[in-house]
N, C-alpha and C positions, 0 to 999 in steps of 0.2 A: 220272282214277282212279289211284287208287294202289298198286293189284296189279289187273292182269291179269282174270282172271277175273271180278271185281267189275262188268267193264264190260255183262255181259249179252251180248256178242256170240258165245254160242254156243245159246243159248237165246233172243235173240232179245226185244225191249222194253226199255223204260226202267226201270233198277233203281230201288228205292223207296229213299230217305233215313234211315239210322234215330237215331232221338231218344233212347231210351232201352231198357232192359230191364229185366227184370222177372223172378227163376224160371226159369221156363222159355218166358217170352212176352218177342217183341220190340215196340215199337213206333216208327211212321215218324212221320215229318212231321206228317205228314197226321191222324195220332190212329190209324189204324189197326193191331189186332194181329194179331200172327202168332205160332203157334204154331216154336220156332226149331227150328232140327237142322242148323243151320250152327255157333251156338255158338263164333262167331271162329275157323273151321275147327280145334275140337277142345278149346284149351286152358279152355273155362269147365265144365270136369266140373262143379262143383256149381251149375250156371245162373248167372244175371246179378243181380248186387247179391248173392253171398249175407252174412249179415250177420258173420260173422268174418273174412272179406277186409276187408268195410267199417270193419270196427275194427281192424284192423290196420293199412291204409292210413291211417285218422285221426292215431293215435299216429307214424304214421310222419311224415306231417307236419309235427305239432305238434315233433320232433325236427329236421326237416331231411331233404332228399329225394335230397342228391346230392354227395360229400365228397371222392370222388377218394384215399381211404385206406381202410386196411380197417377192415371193421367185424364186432361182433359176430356178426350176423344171418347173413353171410356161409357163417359156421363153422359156424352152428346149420342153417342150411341144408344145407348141405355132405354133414356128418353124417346128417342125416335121410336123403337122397339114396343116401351108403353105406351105411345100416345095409338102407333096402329094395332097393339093387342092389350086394352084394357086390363085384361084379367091376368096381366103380370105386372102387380101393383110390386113388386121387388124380384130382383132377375142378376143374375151372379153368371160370369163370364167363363169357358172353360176354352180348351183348345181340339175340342172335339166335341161330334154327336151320345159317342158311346161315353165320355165321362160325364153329358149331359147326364142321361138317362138313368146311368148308374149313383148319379148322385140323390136325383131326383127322389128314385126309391130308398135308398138310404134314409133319405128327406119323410119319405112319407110311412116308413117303419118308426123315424123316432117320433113325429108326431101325433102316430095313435097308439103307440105301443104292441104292434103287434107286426108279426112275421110274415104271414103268407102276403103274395103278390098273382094277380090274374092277368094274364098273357091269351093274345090269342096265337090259335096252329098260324104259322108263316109270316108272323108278327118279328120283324128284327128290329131290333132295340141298342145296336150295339154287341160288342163282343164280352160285355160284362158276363161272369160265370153264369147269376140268375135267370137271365135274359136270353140267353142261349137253347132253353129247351123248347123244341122245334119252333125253331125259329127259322126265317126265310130268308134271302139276299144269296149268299155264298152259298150258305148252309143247304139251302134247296138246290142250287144251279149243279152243287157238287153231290148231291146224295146223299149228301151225310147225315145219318138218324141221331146219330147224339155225338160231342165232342170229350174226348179224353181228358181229363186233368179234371172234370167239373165232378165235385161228391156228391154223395147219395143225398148226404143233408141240405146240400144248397139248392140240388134241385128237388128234395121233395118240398120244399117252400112256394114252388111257382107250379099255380095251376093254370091249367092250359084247355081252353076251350075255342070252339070254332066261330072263325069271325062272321056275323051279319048273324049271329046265334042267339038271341037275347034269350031265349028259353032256358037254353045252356048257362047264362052267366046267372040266369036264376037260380038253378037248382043248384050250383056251386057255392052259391052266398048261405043257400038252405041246410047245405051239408054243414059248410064251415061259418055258421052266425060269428059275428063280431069277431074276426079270425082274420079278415083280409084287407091287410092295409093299404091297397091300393091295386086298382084297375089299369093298364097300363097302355094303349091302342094308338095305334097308328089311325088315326079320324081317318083319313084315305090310306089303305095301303098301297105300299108300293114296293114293299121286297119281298110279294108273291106274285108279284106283274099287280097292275094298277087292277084294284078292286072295291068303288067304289061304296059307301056304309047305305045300307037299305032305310028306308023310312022309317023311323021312328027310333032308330038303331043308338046314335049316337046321346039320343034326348034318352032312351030307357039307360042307357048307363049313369048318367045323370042320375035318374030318380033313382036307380038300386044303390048307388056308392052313397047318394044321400039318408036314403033310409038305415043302412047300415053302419052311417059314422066312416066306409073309409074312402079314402080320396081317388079322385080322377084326373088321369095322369094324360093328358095326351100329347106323343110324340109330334110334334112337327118339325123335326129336322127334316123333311123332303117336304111336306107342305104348308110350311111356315112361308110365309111372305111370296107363295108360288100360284096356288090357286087360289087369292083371293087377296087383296092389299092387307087383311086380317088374318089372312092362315084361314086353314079349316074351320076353326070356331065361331069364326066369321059367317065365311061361307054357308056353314049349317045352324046355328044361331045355338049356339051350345056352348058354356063356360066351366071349362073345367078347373081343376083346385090348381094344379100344377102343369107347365109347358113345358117341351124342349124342343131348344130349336139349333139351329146350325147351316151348311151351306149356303144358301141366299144370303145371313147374315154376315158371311163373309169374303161375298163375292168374288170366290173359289181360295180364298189363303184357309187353312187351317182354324175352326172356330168353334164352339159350342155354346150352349146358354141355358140356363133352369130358372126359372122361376113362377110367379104366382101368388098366390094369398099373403098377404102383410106378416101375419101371423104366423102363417108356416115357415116362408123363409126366413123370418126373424131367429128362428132356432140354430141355423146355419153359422158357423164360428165366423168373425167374433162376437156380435153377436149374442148368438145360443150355443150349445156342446157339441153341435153336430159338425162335424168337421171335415172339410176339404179345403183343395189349394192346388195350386199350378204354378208351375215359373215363369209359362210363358202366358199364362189364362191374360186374355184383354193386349194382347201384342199387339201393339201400336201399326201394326202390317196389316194385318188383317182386320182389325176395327177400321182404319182410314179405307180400305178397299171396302168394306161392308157398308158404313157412310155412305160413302162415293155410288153405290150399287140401289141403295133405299132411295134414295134421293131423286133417282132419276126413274124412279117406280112411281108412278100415276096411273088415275083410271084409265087414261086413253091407253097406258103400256098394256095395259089387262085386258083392254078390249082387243088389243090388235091379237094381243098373246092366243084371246079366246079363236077368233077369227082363225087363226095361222092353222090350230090345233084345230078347230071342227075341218076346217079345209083336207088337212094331211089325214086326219082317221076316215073322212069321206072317200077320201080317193084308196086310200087302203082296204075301204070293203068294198067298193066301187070294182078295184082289178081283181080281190078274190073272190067278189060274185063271176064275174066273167071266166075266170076260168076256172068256175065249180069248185074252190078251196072252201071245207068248213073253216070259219074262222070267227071270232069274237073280237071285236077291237071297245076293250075297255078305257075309258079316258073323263078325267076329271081337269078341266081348264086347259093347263099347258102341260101337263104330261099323261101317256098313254102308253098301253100297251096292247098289240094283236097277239093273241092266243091260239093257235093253233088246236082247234077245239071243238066241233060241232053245238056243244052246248052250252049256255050262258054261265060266265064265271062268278061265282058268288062270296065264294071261300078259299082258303087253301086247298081243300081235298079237290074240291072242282079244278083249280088250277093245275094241279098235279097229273090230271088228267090228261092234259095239252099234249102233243103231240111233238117232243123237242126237237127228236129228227129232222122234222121236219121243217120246224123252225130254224134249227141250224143250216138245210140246205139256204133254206131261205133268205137267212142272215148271209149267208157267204155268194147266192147273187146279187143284191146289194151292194156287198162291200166292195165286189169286182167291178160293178157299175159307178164307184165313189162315192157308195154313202153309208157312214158307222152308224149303227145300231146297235143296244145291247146285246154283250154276246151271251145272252141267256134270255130264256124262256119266262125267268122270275124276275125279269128287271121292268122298270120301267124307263120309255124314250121321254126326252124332254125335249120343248123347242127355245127360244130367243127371243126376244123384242127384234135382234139381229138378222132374224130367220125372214128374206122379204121374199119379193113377185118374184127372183130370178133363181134363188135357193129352192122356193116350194115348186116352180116349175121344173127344177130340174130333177127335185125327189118325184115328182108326177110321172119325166121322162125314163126316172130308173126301174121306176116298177113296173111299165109296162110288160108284160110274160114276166113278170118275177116267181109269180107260184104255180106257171106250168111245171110238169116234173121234169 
């Protein structure tokens, strides 16, 4: 396997092979379809094959796939990027979320001069070493309390406190005054299952990283350009110093992005000293399918998106009230997650709580009825612009008795 998760071992069976997609249907090996809501965990907003990716990627082609110098596309990209998220006045290209993130912080240690970085518990950022300590996605699906190879020193740099906590991220700035160079957050998480920022949440991070001199970092590699034509920042009316974004940006090819403050990324080589680089960062493949993916995002995509998702979490607590399941179905735009849970999920610690068992039965009558869902408890589902009347009706038809025992 080649992520984690994929392997089934929290849920338990042999995962199916997939051959192709379709809209909003997968298909395996085997010829069989499934209705998706995995969706390459997030980046295919407009489902699979849709046909202005496909044209775009053709021409791209026919052009050449990989040049190692800039190119137009890059800039057109770029631009689109800032015109829908202001607060990335300069934005540097990677070929991933986790060298986003990783750089980010690099990014926001040399511009204040200092070391420490603040994490929330089930916050995943990537597999960079600092970013790693409890961290959620794999990390939680699979149990794992800490990962091997990472030092005492790199992780006594990241302090880690409970997300929707703002009391917490106080008394951390109180311990270590002018000491932390940046806040790091996923604005909505989504690799502890979708868990929504509480009021005032997002805006008090704001005012502590302000009062202290150090930056605010927010992830939106899951929801950048997802729940909201603006990302999160958008959505919550929140402007953080530093972004990262990735999948919807690259309309599932391989992609990353950092940026933010003129000033900060100005220090970024060449530039400033701070240095990073990629061979393939800004590949012509994935910028043209990222284009091609932004482009055809408008507020009507967002309204329908919204619509598709209230409809699907409806009907999900709709069949687990009827047959007496505790359940939580947390959900922010087009992506969401049921919790197996009695009591409202807030945090990591609350999520951890869930019931995966049980989930996993869950998950695997679903799947026998042809519809993938994540195979974890700490994922979150995402739906399509592709997702219509005959896809949601037929996710309607497979849950019917889904969480009897």
């Amino acid at each position: 396997m080649n992520s984690p998760v994929r392997a089934f071992r929290s849920v338990g069976g042999t995962p199916p092979f997939m051959r192709r997609g379709e809209g909003p249907w997968i298909f395996d090996e085997d010829g069989r379809r499934y209705l998706d809501l995995v969706l390459s965990w997030g980046p295919l907003i407009l489902g699979h094959c849709p046909a202005p990716v496909k044209a775009a990627l053709a021409a791209q082609l026919e052009r050449g796939w990989s040049f190692g110098a800039p190119t137009e596309g890059e800039v057109r990209l770029a631009e689109l990027i800032r015109r829908r998220m202001p607060s990335l006045e300069k934005l540097r290209l990677t070929s991933s979320g986790t060298e986003a993130a990783m750089s980010a912080i690099r990014l926001a240690r040399a511009a204040t001069g200092r070391s420490r970085i603040l994490k929330f518990a089930g916050g995943y950022h990537g597999h960079a070493d600092s970013l790693l300590v409890e961290a959620g996605s794999g990390v939680a699906t699979l149990g794992i309390p800490g990962t091997p190879g990472i030092t005492e020193g790199t992780a006594s740099d990241t302090l880690v406190v409970p997300f929707n906590a703002l009391d917490a991220v106080e008394t951390a700035f109180e311990r270590w005054p002018e000491a932390v160079a940046a806040v790091i957050v996923e604005p909505v998480a989504g690799n502890m299952g979708v868990v929504p920022p509480e009021p005032g949440f997002l805006k008090g991070l704001r005012e502590i990283t302000v009062r202290d001199g150090a930056l605010l970092v927010f992830d939106e590699v899951i929801t950048g350009f997802r729940v909201s034509p603006g990302g999160a920042q958008e959505r919550y009316g929140v402007t953080p110093d530093l972004t990262c974004l990735g999948k919807v940006i690259g309309g599932g090819l391989p992609i990353g992005a950092y940026g933010g403050r003129r000033d900060v990324m100005e220090l970024v080589a060449p530039a400033g000293p701070v240095y990073q680089a990629g061979t393939l960062s800004g590949n012509p493949l994935a910028v043209g399918a990222g284009l091609a993916t932004l482009e055809q995002l408008d507020v009507f995509s967002y309204e329908r998106l919204e619509r598709s998702s209230q409809r699907l979490g409806a009907a999900i607590r709709r069949e687990a009230e009827a047959c007496g399941a505790p359940l939580q179905v947390n959900r922010v735009g087009s992506m969401l997650t049921a919790f197996f849970n009695p009591e409202a999920v807030r945090d990591y610690a609350g999520a951890r709580r869930s019931d995966a068992a049980a989930y996993a039965r869950w998950f695997h009558r679903l799947l026998e009825r042809g519809v993938s869902m994540p195979p974890s408890q700490f994922e979150a589902a995402f739906l399509s612009t592709a997702h219509d009347e005959e896809s949601l009706a037929s996710f309607e038809t497979a849950l019917a008795g889904s969480f009897k025992a």
